[in-house]
C-alpha positions as a Markdown table, in Angstrom:
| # | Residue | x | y | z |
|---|---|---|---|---|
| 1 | Unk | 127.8 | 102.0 | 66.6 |
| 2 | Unk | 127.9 | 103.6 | 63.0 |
| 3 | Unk | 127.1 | 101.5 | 60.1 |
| 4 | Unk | 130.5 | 100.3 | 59.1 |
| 5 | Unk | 131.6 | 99.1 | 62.9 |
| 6 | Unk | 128.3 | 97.5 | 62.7 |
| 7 | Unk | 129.5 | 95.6 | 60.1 |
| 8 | Unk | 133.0 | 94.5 | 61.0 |
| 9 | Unk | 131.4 | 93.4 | 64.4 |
| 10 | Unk | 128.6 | 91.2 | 62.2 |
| 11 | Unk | 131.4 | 89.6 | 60.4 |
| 12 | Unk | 133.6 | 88.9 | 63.6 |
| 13 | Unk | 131.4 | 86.5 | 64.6 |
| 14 | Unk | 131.4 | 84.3 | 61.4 |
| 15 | Unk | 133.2 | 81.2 | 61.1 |
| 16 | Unk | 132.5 | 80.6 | 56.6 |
| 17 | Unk | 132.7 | 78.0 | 54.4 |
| 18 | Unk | 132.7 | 78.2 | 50.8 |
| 19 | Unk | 133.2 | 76.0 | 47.5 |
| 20 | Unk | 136.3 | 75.4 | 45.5 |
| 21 | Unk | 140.0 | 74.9 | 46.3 |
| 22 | Unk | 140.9 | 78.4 | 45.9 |
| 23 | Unk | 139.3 | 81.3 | 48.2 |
| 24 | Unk | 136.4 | 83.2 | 46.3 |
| 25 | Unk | 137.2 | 87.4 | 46.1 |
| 26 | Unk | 134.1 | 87.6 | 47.5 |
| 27 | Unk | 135.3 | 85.7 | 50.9 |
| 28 | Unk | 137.7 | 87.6 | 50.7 |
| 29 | Unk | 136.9 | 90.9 | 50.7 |
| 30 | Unk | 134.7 | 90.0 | 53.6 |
| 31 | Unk | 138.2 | 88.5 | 55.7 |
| 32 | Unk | 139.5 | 92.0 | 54.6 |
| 33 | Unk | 136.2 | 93.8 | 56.1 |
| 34 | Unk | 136.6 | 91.6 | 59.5 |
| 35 | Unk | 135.5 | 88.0 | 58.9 |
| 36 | Unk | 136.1 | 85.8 | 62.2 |
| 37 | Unk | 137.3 | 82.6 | 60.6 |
| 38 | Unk | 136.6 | 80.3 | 57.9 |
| 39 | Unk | 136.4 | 76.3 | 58.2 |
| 40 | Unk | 137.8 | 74.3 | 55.4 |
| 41 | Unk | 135.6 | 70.7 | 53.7 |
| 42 | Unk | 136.7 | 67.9 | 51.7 |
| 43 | Unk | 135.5 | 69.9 | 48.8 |
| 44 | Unk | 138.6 | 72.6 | 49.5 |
| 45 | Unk | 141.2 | 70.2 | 49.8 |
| 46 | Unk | 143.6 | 68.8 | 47.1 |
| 47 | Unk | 146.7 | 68.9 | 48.8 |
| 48 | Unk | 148.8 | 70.0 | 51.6 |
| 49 | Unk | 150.7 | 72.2 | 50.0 |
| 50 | Unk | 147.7 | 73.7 | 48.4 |
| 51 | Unk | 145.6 | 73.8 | 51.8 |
| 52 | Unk | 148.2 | 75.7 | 53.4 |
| 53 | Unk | 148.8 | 78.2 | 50.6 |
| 54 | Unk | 145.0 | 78.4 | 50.9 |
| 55 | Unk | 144.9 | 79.4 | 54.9 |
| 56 | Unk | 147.9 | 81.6 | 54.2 |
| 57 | Unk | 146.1 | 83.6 | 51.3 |
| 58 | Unk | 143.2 | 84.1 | 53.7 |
| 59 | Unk | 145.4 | 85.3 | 57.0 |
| 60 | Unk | 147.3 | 87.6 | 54.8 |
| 61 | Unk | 143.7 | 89.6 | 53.7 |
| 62 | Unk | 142.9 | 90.0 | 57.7 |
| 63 | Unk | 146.6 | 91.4 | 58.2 |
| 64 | Unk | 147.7 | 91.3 | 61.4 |
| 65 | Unk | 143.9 | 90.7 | 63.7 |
| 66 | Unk | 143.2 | 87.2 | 65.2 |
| 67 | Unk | 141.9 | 85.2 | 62.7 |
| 68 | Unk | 140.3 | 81.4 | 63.1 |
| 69 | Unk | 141.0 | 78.7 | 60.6 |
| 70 | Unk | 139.4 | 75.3 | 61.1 |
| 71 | Unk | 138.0 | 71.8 | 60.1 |
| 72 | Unk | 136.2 | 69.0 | 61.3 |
| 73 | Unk | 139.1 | 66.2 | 61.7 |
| 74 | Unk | 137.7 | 63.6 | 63.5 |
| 75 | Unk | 138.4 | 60.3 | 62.4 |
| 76 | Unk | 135.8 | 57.5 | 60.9 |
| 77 | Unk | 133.5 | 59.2 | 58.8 |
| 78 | Unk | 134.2 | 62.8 | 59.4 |
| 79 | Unk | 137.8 | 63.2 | 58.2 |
| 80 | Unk | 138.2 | 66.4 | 55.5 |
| 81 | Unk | 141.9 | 65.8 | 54.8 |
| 82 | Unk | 143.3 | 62.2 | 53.7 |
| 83 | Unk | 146.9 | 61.4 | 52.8 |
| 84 | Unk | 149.6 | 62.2 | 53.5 |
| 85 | Unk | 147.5 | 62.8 | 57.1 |
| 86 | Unk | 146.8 | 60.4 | 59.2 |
| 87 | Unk | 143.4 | 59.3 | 58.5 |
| 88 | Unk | 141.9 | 58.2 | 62.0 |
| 89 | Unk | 139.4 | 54.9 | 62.8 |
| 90 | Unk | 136.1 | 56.0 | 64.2 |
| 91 | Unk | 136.3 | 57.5 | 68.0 |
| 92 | Unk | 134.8 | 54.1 | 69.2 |
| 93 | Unk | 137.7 | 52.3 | 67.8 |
| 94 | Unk | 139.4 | 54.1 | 70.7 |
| 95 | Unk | 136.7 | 53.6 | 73.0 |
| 96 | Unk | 137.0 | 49.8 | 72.4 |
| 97 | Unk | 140.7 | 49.5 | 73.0 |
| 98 | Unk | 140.0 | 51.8 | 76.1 |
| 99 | Unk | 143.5 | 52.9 | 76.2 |
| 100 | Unk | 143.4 | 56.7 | 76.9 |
| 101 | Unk | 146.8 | 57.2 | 76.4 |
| 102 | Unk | 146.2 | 56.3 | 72.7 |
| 103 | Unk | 143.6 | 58.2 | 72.4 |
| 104 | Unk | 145.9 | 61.1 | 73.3 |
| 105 | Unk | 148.5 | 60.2 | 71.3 |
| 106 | Unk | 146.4 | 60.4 | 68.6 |
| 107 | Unk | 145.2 | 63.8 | 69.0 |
| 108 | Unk | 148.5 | 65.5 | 69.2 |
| 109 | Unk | 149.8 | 63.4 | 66.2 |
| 110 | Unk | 146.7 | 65.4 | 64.5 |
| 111 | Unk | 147.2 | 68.3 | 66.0 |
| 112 | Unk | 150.5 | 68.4 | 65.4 |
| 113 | Unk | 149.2 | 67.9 | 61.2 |
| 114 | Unk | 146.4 | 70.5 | 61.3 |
| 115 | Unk | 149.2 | 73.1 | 63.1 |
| 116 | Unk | 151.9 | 72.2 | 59.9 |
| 117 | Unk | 149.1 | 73.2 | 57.5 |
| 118 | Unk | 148.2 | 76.5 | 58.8 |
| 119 | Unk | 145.1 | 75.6 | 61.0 |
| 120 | Unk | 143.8 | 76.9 | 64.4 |
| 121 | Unk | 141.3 | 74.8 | 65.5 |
| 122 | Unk | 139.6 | 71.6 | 65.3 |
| 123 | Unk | 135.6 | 71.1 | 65.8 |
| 124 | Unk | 136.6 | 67.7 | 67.8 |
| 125 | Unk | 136.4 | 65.8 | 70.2 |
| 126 | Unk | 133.0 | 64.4 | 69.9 |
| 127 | Unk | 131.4 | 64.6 | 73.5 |
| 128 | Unk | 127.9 | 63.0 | 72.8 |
| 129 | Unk | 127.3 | 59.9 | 74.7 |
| 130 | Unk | 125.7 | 57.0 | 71.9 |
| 131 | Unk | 122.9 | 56.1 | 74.1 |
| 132 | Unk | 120.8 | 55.5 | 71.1 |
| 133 | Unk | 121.6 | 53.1 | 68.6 |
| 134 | Unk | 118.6 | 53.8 | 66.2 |
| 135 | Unk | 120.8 | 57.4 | 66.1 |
| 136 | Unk | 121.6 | 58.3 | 62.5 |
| 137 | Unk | 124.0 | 60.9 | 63.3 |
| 138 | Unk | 126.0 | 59.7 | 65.8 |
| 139 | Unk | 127.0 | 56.6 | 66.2 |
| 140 | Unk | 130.5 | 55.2 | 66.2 |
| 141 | Unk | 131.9 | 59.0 | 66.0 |
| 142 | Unk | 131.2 | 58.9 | 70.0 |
| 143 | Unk | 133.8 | 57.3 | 72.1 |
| 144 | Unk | 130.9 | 54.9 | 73.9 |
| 145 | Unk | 127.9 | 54.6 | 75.8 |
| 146 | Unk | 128.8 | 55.9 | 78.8 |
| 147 | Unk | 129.4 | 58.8 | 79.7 |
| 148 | Unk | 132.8 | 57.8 | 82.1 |
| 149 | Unk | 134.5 | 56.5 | 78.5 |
| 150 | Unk | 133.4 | 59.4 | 76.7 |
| 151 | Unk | 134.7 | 61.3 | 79.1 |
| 152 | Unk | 138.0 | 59.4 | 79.5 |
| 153 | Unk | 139.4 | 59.5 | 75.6 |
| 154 | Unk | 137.6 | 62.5 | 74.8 |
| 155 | Unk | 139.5 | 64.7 | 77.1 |
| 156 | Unk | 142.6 | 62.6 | 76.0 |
| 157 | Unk | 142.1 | 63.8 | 72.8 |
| 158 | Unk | 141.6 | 67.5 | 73.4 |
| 159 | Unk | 144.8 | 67.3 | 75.6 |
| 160 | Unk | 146.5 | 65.8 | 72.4 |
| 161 | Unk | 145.2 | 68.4 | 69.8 |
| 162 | Unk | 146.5 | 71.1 | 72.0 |
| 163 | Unk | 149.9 | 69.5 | 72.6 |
| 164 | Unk | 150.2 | 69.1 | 68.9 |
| 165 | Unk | 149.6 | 72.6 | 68.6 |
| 166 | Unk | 145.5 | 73.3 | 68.1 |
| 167 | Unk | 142.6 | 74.5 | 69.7 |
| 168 | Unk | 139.8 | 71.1 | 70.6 |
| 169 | Unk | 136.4 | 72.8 | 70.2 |
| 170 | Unk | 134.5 | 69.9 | 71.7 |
| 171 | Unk | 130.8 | 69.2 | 70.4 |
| 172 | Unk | 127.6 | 69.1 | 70.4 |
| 173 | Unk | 126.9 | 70.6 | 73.9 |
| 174 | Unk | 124.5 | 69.5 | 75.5 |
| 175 | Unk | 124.4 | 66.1 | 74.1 |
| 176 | Unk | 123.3 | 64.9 | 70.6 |
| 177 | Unk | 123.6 | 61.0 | 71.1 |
| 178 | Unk | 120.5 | 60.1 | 72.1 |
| 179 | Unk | 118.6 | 62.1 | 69.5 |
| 180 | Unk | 116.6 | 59.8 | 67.1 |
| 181 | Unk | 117.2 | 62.4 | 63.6 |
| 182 | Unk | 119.8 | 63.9 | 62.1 |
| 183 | Unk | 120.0 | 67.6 | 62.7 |
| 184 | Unk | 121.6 | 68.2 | 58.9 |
| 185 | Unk | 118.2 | 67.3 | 57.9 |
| 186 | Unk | 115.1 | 67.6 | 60.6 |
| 187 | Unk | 114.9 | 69.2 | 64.0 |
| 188 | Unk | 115.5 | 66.4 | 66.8 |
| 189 | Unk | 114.4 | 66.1 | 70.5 |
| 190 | Unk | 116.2 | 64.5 | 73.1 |
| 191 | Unk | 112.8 | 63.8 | 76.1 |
| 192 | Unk | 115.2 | 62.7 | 78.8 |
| 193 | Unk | 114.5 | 64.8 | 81.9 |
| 194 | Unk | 116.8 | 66.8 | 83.6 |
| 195 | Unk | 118.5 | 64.2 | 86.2 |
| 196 | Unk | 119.1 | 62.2 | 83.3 |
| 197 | Unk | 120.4 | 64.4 | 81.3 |
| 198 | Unk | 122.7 | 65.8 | 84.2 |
| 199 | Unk | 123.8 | 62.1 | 85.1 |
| 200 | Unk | 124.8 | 61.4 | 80.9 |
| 201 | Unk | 124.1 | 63.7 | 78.5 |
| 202 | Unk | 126.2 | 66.4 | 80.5 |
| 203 | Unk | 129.1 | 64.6 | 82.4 |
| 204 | Unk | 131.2 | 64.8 | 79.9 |
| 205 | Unk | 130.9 | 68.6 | 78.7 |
| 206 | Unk | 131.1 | 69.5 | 82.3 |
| 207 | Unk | 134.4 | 67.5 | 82.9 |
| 208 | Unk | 135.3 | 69.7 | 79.2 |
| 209 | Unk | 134.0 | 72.7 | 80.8 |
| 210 | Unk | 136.4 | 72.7 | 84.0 |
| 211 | Unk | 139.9 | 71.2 | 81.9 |
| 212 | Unk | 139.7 | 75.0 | 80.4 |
| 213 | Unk | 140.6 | 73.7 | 76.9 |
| 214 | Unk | 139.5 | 75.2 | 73.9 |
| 215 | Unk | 135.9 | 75.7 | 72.5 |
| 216 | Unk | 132.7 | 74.4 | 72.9 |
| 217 | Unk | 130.0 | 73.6 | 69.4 |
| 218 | Unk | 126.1 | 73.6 | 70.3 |
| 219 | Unk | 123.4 | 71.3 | 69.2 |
| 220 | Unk | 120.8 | 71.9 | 67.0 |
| 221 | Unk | 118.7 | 69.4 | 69.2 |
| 222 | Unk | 115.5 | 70.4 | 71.4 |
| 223 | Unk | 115.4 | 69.5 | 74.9 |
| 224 | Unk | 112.3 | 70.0 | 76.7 |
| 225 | Unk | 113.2 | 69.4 | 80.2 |
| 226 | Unk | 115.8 | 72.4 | 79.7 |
| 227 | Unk | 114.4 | 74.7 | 77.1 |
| 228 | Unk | 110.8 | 73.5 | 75.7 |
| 229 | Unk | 111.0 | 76.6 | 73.0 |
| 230 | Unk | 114.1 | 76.8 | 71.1 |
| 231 | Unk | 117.1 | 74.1 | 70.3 |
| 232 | Unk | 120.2 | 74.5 | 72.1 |
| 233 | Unk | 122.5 | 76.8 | 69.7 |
| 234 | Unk | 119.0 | 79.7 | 70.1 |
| 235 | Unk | 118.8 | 79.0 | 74.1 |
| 236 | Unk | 119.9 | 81.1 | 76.5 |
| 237 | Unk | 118.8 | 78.5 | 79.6 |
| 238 | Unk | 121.5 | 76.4 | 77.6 |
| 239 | Unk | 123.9 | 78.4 | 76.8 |
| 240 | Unk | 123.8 | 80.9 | 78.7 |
| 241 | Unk | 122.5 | 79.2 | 81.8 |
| 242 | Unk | 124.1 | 75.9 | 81.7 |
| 243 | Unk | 127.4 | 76.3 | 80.2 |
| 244 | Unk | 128.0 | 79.4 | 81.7 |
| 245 | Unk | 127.1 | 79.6 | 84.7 |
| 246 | Unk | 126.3 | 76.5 | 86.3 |
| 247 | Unk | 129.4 | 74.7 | 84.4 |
| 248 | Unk | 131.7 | 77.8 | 84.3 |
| 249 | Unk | 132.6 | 77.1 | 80.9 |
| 250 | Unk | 135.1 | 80.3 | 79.9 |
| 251 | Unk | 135.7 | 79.3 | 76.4 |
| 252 | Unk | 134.4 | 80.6 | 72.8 |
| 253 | Unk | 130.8 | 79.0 | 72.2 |
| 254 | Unk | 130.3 | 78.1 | 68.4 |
| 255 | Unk | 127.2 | 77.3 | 66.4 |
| 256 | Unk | 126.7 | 74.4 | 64.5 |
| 257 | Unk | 126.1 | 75.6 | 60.7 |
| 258 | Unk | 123.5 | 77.7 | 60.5 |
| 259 | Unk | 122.7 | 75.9 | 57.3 |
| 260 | Unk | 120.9 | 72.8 | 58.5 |
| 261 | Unk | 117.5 | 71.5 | 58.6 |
| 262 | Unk | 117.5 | 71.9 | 62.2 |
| 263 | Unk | 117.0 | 75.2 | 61.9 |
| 264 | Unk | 115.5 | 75.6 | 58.4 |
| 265 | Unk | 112.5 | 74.0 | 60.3 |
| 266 | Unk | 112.6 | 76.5 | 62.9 |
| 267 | Unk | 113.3 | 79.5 | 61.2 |
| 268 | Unk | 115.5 | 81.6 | 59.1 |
| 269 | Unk | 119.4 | 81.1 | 59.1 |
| 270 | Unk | 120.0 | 85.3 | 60.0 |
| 271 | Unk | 116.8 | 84.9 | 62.9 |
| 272 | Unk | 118.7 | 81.9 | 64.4 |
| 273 | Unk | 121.9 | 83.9 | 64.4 |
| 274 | Unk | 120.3 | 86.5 | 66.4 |
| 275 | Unk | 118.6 | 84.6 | 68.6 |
| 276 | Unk | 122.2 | 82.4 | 69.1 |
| 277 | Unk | 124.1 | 85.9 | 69.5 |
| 278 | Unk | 121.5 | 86.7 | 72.5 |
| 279 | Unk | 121.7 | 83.0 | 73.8 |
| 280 | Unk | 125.6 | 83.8 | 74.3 |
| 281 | Unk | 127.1 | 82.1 | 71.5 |
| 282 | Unk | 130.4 | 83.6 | 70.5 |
| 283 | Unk | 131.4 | 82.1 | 66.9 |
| 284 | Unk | 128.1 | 81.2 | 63.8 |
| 285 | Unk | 129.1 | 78.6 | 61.2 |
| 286 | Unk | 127.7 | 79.7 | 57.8 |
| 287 | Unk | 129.6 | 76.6 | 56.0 |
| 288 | Unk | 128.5 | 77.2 | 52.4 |
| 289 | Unk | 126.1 | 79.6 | 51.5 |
| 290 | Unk | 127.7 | 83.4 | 50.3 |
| 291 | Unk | 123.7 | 84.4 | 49.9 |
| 292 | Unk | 123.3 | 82.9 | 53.5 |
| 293 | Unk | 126.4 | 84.4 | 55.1 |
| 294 | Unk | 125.6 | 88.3 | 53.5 |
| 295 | Unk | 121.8 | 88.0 | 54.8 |
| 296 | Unk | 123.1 | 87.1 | 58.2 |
| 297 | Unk | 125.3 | 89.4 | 58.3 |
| 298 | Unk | 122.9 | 92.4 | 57.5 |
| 299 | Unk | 120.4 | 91.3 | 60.2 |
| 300 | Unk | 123.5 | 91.8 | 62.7 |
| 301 | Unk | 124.9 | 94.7 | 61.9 |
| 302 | Unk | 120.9 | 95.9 | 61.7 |
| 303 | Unk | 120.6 | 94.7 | 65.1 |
| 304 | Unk | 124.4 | 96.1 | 66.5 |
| 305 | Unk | 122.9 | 99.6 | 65.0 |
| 306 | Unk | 119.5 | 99.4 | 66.9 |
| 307 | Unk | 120.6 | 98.0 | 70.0 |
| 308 | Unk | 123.7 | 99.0 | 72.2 |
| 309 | Unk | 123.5 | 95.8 | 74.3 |
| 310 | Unk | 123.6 | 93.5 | 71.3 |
| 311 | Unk | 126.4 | 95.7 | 69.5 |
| 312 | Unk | 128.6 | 95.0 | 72.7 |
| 313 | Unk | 127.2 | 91.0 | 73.1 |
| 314 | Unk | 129.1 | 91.3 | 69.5 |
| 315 | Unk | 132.2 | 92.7 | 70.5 |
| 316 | Unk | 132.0 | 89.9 | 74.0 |
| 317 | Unk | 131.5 | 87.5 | 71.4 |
| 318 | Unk | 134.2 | 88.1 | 68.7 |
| 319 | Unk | 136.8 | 88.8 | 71.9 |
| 320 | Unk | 136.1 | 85.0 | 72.7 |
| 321 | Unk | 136.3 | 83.5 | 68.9 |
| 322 | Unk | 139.6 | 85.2 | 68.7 |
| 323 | Unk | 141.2 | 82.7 | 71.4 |
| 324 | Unk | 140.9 | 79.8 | 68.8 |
| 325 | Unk | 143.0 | 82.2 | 66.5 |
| 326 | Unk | 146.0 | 82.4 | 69.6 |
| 327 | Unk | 148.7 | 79.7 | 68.4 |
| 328 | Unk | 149.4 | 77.5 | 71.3 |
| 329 | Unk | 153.4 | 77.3 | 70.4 |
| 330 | Unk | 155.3 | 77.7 | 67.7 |
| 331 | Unk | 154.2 | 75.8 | 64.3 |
| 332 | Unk | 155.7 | 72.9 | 63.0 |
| 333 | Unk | 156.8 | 73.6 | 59.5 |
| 334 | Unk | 154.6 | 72.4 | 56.4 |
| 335 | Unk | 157.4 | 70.1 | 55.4 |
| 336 | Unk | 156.8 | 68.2 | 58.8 |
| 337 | Unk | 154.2 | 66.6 | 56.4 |
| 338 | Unk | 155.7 | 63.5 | 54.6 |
| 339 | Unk | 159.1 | 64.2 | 56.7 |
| 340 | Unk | 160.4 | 61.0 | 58.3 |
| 341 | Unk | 159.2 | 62.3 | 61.7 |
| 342 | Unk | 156.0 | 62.2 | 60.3 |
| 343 | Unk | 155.9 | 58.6 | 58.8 |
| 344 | Unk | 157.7 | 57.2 | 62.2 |
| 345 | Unk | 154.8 | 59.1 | 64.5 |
| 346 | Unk | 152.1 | 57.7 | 62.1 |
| 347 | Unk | 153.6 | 53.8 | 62.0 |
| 348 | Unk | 153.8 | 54.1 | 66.0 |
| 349 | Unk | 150.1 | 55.2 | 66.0 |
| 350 | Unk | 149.5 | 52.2 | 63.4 |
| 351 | Unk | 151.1 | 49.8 | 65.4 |
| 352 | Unk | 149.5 | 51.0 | 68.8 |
| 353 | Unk | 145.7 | 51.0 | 67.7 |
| 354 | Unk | 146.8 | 47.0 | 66.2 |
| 355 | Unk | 147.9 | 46.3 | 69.7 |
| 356 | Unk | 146.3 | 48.5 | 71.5 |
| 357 | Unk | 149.8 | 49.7 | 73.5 |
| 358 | Unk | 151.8 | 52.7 | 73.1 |
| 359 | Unk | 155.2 | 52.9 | 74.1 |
């Protein structure tokens, strides 16, 4: 592989973040050169006007490749776009009113949203079971404390984000609920043994695995009983072992950002994304950092140049991210924003989560 397919195969396999409302050259120039995706924050958002021209500025420098555009729109505490969207209650909200149809309802009113702005895929639903309440991550983004329930609206809402028109990317494989720190910050451990962590932890990322929806986000999260070395997003047991072939999971495998304490406390951002390459991880978030995202990005395209088999675990991977990047039918029009389709879907979702009944 020479130097400069090297590179465009590094950069495949990012999913970047950056600062500001407008996208920096320097992005940019690295969408031109092959970039995988980016993923939009609060911080990039003004309006929806502006976070469409935004997505459209950045398909127009990768021309006519596959290219992934996403956010974390969840609900509750993790929502990156406000009004005019709808802005979602908490996933145990919906776990409360136990309605699944709601749930899915939900999702494609979301999807439907995300799709009118420009975007590909969302990192939702949460599948992490809340079997920990001292859990400072968590919480009420989980859809309950069992895994049945989780199971139940999660899946409902992944069938609504594709029926309104994006790709679920379901998280934090294998299961971050019962960790006791927050992976932004420390590196947790989950010390459930395997048949626990088969009965809860993985029930509902297995039923994920076989609806063939989407994508799948790892955990920065230890687990002993399956991996005592590495977390999840750097373990080929995991990832390669578990999702792949004992759950048949098809799907692109993302990262979590490489940014976070999690692995700061383990090593290096560009070691982890090696090791996670290797594991069998298909797409790296980098969700701030241009210093972060260039040193990555050297130590693959140092490793593609060494080593055939990691040059084509690249091209595997980037093949896989690319799905998210596949529109699932034809987009809804930015003016579907504000339009009064838009505000009679959102009062019917009002009035269902007050009643807990959709019609």
């Amino acid at each position: 592989m020479t130097g400069d397919e090297a590179l465009g195969a590094a950069l495949s396999v990012i999913v970047a973040g950056f600062d500001g409302t407008t996208a920096p050259p320097s992005l940019l120039e690295d969408v031109r050169r092959g970039l995988g995706g980016v993923v939009l924050f609060a911080r990039n958002v003004e309006a929806p006007a502006q976070v469409a021209a935004l997505l459209e500025q950045c398909r127009a420098s990768a021309g006519p490749r596959p290219f992934v555009a996403a956010v974390d729109q969840e609900g509750g505490r993790v929502v990156r776009l406000r009004e005019p969207l709808t802005v979602l209650p908490p996933a145990r909200s919906f776990g409360l009113l136990d309605t699944p149809s709601l749930t899915e309802a939900a999702g494609r009113l979301v999807g439907a949203e995300l799709c009118a702005l420009g975007f590909s895929a969302n990192f939702a639903p949460v599948l992490d079971v809340d079997t920990n309440s001292c859990s400072p991550i968590i919480g009420d983004r989980s859809y309950g404390s069992s895994p049945q329930a989780v199971l139940r609206h999660g899946l409902g809402f992944a069938r609504g984000l594709r029926d309104g028109g994006v790709h679920p990317v379901a998280k934090h494989f294998p299961g971050h609920g019962d960790a006791s720190l927050d992976s932004h910050l420390d590196l947790p451990r989950v010390e459930q043994d395997e048949a626990r962590l088969e009965a809860v932890e993985l029930m509902p990322f297995s039923a994920y695995a076989r609806s063939g929806m989407g994508g799948m986000m790892t955990a920065h999260v230890v687990y002993p009983a399956l991996d005592t070395e590495v977390p999840a997003t750097l373990s080929r047991a995991i990832v390669t072992g578990i999702l792949r072939e004992r759950l048949h999971f098809r799907g692109p495998v993302l990262s979590d950002d490489l940014e976070m304490g999690a692995i700061s406390r383990y090593g290096s951002p560009e070691q982890a994304a090696v090791l996670a390459i290797d594991a069998g991880v298909d797409g790296l978030l980098i969700c701030r950092s241009e210093t972060v995202r260039a040193a990555v990005v050297e130590a693959l395209q140092k490793k593609a140049q060494t080593t055939p088999a990691f040059a084509y675990r690249l091209e595997r991977a980037a093949s896989r991210l690319c799905s998210l990047a596949s529109p699932l039918r034809a987009s809804p029009k930015l003016s579907f924003i504000g339009s009064s389709l838009h505000l009679s879907r959102q009062q019917q979702l009002i009035r269902a989560l007050a009643t807990g009944q959709t019609h």
